[in-house]
Rosetta silent file (secondary structure, phi, psi, omega in degrees, C-alpha in Angstrom):
SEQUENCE: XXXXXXXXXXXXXXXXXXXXXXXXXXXXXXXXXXXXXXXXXXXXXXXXXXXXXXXXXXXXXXXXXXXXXXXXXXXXXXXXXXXXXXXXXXXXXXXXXXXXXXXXXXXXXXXXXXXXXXXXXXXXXXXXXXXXXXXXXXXXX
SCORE:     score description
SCORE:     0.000 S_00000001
   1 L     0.000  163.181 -131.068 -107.383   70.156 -117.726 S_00000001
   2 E   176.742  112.823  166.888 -109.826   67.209 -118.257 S_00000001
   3 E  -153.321  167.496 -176.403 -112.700   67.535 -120.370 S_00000001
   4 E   -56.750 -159.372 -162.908 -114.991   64.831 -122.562 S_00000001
   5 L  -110.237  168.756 -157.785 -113.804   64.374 -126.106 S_00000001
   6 L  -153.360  150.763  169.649 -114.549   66.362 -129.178 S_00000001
   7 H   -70.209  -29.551 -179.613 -114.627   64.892 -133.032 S_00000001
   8 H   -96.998   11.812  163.638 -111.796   67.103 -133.924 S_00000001
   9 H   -98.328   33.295 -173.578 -109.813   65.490 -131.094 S_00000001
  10 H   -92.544  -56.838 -176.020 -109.916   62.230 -132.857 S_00000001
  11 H   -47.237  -73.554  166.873 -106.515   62.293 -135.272 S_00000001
  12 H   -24.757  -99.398  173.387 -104.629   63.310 -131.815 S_00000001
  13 H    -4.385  -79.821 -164.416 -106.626   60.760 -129.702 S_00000001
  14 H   -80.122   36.039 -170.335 -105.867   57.837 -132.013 S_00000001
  15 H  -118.993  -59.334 -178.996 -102.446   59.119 -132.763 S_00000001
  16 H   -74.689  -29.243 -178.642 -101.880   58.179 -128.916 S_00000001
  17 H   -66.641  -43.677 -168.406 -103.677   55.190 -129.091 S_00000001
  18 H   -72.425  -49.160 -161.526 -101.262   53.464 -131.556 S_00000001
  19 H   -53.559  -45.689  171.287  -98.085   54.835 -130.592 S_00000001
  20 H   -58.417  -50.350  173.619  -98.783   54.237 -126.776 S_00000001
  21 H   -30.267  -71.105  173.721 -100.180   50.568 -127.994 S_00000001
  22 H   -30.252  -75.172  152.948  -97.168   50.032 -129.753 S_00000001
  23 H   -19.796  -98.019 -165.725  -94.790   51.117 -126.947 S_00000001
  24 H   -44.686  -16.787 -164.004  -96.462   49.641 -124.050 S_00000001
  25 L  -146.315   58.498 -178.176  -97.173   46.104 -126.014 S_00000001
  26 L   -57.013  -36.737  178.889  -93.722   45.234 -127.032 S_00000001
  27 L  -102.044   27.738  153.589  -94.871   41.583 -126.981 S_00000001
  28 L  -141.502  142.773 -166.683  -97.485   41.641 -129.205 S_00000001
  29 L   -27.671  125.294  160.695  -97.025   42.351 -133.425 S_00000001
  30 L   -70.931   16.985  174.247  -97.428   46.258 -134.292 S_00000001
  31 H   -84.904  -44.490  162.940  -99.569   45.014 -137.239 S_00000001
  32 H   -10.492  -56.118 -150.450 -101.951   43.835 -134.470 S_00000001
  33 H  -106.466  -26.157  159.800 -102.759   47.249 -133.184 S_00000001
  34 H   -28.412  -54.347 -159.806 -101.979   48.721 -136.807 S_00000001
  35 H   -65.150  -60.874  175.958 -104.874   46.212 -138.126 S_00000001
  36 H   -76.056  -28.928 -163.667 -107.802   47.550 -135.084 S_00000001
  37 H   -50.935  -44.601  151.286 -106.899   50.767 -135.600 S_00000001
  38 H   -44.892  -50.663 -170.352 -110.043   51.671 -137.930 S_00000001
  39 H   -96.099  -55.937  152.286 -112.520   49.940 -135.862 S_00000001
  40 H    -9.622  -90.240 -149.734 -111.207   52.094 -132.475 S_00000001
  41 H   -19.426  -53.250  169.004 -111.423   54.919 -134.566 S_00000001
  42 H   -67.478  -36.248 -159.155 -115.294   54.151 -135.425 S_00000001
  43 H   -92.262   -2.004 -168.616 -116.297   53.255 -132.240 S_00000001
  44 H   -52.392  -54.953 -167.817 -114.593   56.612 -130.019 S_00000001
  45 L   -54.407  -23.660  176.106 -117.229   58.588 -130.693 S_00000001
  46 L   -91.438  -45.390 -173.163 -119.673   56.135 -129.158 S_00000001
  47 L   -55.063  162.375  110.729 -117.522   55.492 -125.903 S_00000001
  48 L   -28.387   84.846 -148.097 -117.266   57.773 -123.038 S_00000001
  49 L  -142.179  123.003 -141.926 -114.358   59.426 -123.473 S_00000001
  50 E  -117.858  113.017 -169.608 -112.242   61.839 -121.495 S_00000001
  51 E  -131.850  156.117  168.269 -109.164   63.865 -122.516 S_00000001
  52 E  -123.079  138.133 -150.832 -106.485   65.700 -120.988 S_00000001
  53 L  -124.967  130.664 -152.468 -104.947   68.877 -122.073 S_00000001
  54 L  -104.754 -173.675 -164.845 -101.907   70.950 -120.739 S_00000001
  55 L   -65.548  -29.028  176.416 -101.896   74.725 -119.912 S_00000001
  56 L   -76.657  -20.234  118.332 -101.121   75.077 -123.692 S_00000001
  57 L   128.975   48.516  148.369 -103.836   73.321 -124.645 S_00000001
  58 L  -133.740  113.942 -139.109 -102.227   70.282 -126.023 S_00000001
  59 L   -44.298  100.244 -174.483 -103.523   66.789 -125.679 S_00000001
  60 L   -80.762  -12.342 -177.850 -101.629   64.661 -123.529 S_00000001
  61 E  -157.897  170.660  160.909 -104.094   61.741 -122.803 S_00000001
  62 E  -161.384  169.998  164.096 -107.104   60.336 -122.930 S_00000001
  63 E  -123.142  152.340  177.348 -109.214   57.753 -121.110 S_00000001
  64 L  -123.833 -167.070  169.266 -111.939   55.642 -122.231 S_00000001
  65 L  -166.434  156.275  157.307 -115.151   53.753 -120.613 S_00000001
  66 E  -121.602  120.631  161.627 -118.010   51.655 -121.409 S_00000001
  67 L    69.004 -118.588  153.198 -119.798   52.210 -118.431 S_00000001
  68 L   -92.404    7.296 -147.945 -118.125   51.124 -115.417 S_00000001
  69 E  -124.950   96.141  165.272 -115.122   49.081 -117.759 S_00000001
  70 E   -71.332  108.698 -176.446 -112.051   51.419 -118.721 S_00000001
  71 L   -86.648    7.714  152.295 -111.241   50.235 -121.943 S_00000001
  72 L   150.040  173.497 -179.205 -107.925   52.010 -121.501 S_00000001
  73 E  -152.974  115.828 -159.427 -105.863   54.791 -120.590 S_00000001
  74 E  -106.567  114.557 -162.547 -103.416   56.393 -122.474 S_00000001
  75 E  -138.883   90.086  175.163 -100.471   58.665 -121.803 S_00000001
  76 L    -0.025  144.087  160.861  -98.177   60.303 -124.301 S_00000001
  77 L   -69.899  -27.468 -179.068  -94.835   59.293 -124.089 S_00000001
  78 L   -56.756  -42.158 -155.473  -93.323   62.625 -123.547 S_00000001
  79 L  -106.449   -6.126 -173.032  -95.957   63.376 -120.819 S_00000001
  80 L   -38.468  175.022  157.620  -95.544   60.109 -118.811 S_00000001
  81 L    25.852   38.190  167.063  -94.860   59.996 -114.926 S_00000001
  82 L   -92.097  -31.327 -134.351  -96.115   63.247 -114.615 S_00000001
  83 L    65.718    7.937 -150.386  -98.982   62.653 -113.021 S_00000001
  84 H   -83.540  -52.562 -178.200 -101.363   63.320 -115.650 S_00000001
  85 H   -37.116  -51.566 -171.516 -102.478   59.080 -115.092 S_00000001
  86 H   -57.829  -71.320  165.134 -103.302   59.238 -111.687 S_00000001
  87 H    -8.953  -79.710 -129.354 -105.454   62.993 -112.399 S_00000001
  88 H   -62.169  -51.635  177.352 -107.574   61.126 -115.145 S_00000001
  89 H   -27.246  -86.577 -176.166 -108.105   58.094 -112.469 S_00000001
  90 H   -16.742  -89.622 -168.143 -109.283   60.650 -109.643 S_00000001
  91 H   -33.373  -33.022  150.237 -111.300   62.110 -112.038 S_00000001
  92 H   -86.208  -13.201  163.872 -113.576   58.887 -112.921 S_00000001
  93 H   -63.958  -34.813  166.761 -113.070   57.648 -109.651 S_00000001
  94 H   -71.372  -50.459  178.767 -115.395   60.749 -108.984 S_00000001
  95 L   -82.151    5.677  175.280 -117.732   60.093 -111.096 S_00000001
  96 L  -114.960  164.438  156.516 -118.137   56.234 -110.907 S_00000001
  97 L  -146.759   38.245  136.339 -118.150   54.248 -107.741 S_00000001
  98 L  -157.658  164.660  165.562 -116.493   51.097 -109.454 S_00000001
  99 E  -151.036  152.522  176.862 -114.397   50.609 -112.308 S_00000001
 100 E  -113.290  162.832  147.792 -112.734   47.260 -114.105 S_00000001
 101 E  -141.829  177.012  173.556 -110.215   46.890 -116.203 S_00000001
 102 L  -129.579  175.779 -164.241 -108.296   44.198 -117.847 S_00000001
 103 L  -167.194  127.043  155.670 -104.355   44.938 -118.311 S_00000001
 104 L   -49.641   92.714 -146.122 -102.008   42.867 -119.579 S_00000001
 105 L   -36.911  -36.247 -151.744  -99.914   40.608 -117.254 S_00000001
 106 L   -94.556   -9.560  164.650  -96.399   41.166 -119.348 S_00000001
 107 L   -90.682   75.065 -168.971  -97.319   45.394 -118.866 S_00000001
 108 H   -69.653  -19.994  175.985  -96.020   45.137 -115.447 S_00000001
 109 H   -40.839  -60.334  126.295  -95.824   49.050 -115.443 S_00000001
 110 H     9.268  -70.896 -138.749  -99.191   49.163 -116.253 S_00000001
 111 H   -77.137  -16.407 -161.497 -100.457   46.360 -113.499 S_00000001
 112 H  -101.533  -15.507  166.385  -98.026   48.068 -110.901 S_00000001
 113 H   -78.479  -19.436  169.540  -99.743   51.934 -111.639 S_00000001
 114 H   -75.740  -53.524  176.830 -103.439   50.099 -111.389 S_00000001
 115 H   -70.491  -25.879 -176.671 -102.427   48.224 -107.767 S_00000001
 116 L   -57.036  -33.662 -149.480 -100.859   51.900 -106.713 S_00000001
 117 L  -119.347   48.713  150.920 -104.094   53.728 -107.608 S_00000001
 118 L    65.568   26.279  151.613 -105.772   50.582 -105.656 S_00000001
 119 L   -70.223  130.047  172.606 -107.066   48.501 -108.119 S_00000001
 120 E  -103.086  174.377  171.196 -107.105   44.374 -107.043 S_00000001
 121 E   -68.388  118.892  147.928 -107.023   41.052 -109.219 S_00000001
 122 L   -98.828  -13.323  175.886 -109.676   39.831 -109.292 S_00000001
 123 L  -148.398 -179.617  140.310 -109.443   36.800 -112.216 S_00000001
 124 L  -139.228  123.069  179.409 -106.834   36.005 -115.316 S_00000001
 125 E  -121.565 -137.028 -174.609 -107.750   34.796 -118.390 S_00000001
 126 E  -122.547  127.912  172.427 -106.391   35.056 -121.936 S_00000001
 127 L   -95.261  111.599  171.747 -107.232   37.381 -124.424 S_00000001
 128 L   -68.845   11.994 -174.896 -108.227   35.562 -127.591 S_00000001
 129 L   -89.593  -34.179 -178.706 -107.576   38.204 -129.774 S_00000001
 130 L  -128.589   13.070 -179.238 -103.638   38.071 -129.237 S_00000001
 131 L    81.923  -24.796  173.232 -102.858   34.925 -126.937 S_00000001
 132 L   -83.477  160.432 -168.265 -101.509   37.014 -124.030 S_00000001
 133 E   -70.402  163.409  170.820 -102.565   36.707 -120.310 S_00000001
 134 E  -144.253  133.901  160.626 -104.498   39.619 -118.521 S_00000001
 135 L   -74.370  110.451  136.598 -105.361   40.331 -115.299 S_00000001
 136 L   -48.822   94.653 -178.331 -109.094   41.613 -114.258 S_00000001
 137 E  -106.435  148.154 -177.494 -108.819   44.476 -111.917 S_00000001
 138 E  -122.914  138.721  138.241 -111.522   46.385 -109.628 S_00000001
 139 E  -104.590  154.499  153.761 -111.909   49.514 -107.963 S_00000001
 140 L  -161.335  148.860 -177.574 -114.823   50.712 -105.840 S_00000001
 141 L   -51.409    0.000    0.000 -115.390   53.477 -103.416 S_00000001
């Protein structure tokens, strides 16, 4: 199930954020994500924020948004290739009719589950915050 976010889903929530961070961003420092982890924390509550919850009613994801700009999507490890990504996608895909993201070039998993669920390139720059490349990707209805 897929529902917004709640304040007492935050220790879960960012609990997913690092470890999936971690994982998924082999090539950049875990102090990095370690570092941010406080200022995420503060700003969830202000975001748009989406979570998904199994028939037992424990939280397997989450998605976020400013707007039309997913500022990420997150998927237990445990819970992975499941389908659960693809769901949350649908599911904002309804209720937007574009979305961006940026993704890291060296998370080809990542860049190759965004072209499946028909996001394109549209630029690459650099992220100054850690030196690695990213790709800007679009959906739109």
């Amino acid at each position: 199930m897929i529902r917004k976010f709640k304040a007492e889903d935050t220790y879960k929530v960012m609990k997913i954020w690092l470890d999936t961070n971690i994982e998924a961003h082999s090539f950049i420092p875990k102090e990095y994500w370690k570092n941010n982890f406080e200022s995420v924390k503060s700003v969830l509550p202000c975001a748009e924020v989406y979570v998904y919850e199994d028939k037992c009613g424990a939280l397997q994801g989450f998605i976020g948004l400013n707007g039309e700009h997913i500022e990420g999507l997150f998927i237990r490890r445990e819970a992975r290739s499941a389908g659960i990504g693809s769901e949350m996608l649908s599911f904002v895909k309804s209720i937007k009719s574009r979305l961006t993201l940026n993704v890291y070039q060296k998370n080809t998993r990542a860049v190759r589950f965004y072209n499946r669920e028909g996001f394109t390139l549209l630029s690459e720059s650099i992220d100054e915050s850690t030196g690695e490349k990213e790709y800007f990707m679009v959906w739109s209805k």
